[in-house]
C-alpha positions in Angstrom: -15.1 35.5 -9.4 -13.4 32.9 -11.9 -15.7 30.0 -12.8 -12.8 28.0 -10.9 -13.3 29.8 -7.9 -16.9 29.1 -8.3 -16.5 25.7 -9.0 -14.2 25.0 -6.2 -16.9 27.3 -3.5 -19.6 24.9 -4.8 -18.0 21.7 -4.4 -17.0 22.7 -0.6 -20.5 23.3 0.0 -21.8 20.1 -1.5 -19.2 18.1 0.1 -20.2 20.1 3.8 -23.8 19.7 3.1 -23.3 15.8 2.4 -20.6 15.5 5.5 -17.8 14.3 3.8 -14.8 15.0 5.6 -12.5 17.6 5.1 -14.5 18.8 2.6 -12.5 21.8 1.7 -8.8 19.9 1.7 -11.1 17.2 -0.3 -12.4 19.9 -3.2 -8.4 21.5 -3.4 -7.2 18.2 -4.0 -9.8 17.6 -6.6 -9.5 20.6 -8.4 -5.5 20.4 -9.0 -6.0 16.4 -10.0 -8.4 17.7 -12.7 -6.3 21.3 -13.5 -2.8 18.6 -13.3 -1.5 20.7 -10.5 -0.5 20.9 -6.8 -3.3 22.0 -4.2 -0.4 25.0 -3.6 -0.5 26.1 -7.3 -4.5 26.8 -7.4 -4.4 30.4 -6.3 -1.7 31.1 -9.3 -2.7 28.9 -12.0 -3.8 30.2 -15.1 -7.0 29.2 -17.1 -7.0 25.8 -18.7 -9.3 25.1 -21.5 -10.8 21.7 -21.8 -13.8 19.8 -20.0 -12.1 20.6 -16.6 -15.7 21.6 -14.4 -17.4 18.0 -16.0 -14.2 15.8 -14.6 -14.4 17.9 -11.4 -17.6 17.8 -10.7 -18.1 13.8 -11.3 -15.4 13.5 -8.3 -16.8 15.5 -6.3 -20.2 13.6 -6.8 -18.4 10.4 -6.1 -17.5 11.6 -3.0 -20.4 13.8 -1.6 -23.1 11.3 -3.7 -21.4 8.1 -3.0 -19.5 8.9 -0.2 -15.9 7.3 -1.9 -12.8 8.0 -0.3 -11.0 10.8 -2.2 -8.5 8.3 -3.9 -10.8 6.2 -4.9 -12.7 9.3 -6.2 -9.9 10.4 -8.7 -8.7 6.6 -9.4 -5.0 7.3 -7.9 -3.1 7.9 -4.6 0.1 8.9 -3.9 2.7 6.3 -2.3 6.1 7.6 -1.5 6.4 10.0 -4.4 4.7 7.6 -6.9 1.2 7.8 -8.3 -0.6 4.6 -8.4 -3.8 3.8 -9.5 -6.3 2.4 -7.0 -10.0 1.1 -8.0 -12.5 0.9 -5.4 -13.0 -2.8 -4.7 -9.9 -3.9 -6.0 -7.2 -3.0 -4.4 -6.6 -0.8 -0.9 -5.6 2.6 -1.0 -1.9 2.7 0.2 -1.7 4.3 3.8 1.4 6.3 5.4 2.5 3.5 7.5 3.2 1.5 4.6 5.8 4.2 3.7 7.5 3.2 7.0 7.4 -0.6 6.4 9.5 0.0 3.0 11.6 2.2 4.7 12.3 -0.3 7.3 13.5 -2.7 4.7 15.6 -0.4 2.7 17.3 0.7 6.0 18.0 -3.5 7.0 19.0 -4.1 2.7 21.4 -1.3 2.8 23.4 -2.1 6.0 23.1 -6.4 5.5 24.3 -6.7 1.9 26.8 -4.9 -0.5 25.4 -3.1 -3.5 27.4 -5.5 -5.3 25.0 -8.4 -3.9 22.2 -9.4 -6.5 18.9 -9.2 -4.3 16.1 -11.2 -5.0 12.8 -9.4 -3.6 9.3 -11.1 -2.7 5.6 -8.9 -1.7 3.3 -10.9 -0.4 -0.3 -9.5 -1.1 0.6 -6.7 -3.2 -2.4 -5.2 -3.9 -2.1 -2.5 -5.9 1.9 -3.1 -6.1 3.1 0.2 -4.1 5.8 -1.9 -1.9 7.2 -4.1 -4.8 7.2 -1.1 -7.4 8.9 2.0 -4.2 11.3 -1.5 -3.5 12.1 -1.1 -7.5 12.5 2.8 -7.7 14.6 3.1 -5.0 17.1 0.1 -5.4 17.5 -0.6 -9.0 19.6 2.3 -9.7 22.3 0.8 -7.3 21.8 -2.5 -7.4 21.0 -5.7 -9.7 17.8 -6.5 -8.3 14.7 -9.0 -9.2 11.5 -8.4 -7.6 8.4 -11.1 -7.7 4.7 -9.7 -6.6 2.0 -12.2 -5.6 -1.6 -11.8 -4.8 -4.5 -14.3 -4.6 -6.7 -11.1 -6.6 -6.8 -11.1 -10.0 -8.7 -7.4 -10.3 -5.9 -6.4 -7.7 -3.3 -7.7 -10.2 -4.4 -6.1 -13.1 -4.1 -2.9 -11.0 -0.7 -3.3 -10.0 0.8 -4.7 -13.7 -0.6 -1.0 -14.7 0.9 0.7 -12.2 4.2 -1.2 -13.1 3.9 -0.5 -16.4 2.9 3.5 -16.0 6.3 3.8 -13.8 8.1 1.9 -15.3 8.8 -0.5 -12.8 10.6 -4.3 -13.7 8.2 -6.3 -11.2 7.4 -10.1 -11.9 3.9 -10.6 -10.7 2.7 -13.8 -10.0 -1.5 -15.4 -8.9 -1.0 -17.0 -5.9 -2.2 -17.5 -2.6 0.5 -16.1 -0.5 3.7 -17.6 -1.7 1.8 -21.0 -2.4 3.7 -21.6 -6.1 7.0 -22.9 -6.8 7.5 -21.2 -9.4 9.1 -18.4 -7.5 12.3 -19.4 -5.9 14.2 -18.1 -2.7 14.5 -14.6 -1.7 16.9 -12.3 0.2 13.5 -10.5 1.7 10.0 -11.1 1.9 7.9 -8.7 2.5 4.0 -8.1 3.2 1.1 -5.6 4.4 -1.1 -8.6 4.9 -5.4 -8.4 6.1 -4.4 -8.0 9.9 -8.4 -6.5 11.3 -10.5 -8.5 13.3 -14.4 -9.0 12.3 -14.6 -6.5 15.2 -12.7 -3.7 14.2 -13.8 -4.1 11.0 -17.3 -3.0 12.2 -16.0 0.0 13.8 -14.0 1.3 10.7 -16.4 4.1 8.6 -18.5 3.8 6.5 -16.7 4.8 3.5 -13.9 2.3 3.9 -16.4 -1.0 4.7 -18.2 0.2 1.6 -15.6 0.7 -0.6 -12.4 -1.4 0.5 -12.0 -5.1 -0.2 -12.8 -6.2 3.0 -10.7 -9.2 2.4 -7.4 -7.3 2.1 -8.1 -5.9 5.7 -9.8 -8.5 7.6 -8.3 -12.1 9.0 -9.2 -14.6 11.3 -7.4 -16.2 14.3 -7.0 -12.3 15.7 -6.5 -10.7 12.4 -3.2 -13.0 12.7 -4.0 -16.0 10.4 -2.4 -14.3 6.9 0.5 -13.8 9.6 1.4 -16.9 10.2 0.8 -18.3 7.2 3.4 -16.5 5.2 5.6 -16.9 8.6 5.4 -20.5 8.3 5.8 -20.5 3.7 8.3 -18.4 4.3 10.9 -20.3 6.4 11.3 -22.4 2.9 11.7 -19.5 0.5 14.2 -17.0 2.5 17.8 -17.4 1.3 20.3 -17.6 3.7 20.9 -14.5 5.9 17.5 -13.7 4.7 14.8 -11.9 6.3 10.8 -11.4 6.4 9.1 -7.9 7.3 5.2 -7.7 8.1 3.0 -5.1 9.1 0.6 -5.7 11.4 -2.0 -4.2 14.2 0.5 -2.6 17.0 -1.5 -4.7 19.6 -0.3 -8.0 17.7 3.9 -7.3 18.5 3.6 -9.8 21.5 2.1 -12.7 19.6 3.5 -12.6 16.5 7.3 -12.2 18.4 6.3 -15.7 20.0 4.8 -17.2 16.8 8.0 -16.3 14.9 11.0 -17.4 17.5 8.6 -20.7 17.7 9.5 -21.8 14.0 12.5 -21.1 14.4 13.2 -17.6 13.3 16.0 -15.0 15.2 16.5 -11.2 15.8 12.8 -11.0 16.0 12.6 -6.7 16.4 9.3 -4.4 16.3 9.6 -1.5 14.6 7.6 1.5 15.7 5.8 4.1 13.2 6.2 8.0 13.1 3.1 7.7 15.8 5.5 5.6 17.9 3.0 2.4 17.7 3.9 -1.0 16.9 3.9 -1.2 13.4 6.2 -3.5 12.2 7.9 -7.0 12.8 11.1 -7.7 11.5 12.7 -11.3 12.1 15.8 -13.0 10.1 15.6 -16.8 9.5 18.9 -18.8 9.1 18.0 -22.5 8.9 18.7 -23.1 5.1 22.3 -22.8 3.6 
């Protein structure tokens, strides 16, 4: 037996013996982030020299020990092909149905607007900047684009200008408390994954994510609603004309925010379901400024 295959058959029992979940898909993952390979290429890659078993077996204790979230365990998560950095605390580790958000917008840029059209691009809440900096990758290649990032977090901030920098993303990020600064102008889209969990499902959420998670990136009042309306209500003076705003939200909250939004004013209110086919997203265009 290798001292890999060791390593990997002693981190799956620790992780079982402290009930970490999936604790062998958890040590594969581990292993290649350490090795700097995919969890498919473990069973062919060669020996690599270095202090591999020390890096690998401080994640492993920060997830069996300390019972942190695997991302948050090797400081980086995936998000639609890119690798961001995450730090526990900080910022919120980026979660599939954020991929479908940015989808949605990409699928309502590319059939409203030209590529010839300069877009102007606004994230509410960035966090750790995965929809402004997947916005940046996948537009800027065809189109002039300009893309401004707010959050009211400073850590949070200094975790998304790294990841801009380490992709090489051209994202404007601004401290703010929603889009609460002039300094930003009008946009052709705003967009945001904003706090939508009531104090009640917070409490229900495990134990790993109360402990580890900003618990003010997930949780809001007024039904996990109040961020919501908020930007709803900033945002009717900082969409451009023909413009549009694109929230995520609980799929329980579709109903209320349709109302809230058609109620100041805004049109083509449409929900958007995820690849579970819930309620995932709320789309709505707002034409009262020229």
């Amino acid at each position: 037996m290798t001292k890999r295959h060791a390593a990997l058959g002693a981190a799956i029992a620790e992780l079982k013996r402290s009930r970490a979940q999936e604790p062998e898909a958890n040590a594969e993952f581990a292993l290649a982030h350490v090795l700097g390979c995919k969890r498919t290429e473990l069973s062919t890659r060669q020996a690599t020299p270095g202090p591999w078993q020390r890096r690998f077996k401080a994640i492993i204790h920060r997830i069996a020990g300390q019972h942190q979230p695997l991302s948050y365990a090797l400081g980086c998560q995936d998000f639609m092909g890119i690798k961001l950095k995450v730090k526990a605390g900080a910022t919120l580790i980026p979660r599939p149905e954020t991929d479908e958000l940015v989808a949605a917008v990409l699928g309502t840029i590319k059939t409203r607007w030209p590529r010839t059209t300069p877009l102007r691009l606004l994230d509410v809440g960035t966090g750790s900047g995965a929809i402004a900096i997947a916005l940046w990758h996948f537009l800027h290649r065809h189109r002039q684009i300009d893309i401004v990032a707010t959050d009211i977090s400073s850590a949070a901030l200094a975790i998304a200008r790294a990841n801009a920098r380490n992709t090489g993303a051209h994202v404007r990020f601004k401290h703010a408390d929603c889009l609460a600064t002039r300094s930003i102008g009008n946009f052709h889209a705003i967009i945001s994954n904003p706090p939508y969990l009531t104090e009640k499902r917070w409490h229900r959420l495990t134990s790993g994510i109360k402990k580890w998670e900003p618990k003010n990136a997930l949780v809001a009042a007024d039904d996990g609603m109040a961020i919501h309306k908020r930007i709803i209500r900033q945002a009717k003076n900082r969409l451009a004309a023909g413009g549009f705003l694109a929230l995520e939200m609980d799929p329980q909250q579709g109903p209320q925010l349709r109302h809230f939004l058609e109620s100041h004013g805004y049109g083509n209110v449409r929900i958007v379901k995820d690849l579970q086919r819930r309620s995932r997203m709320i789309l709505a265009d707002y034409d009262g400024r020229v």
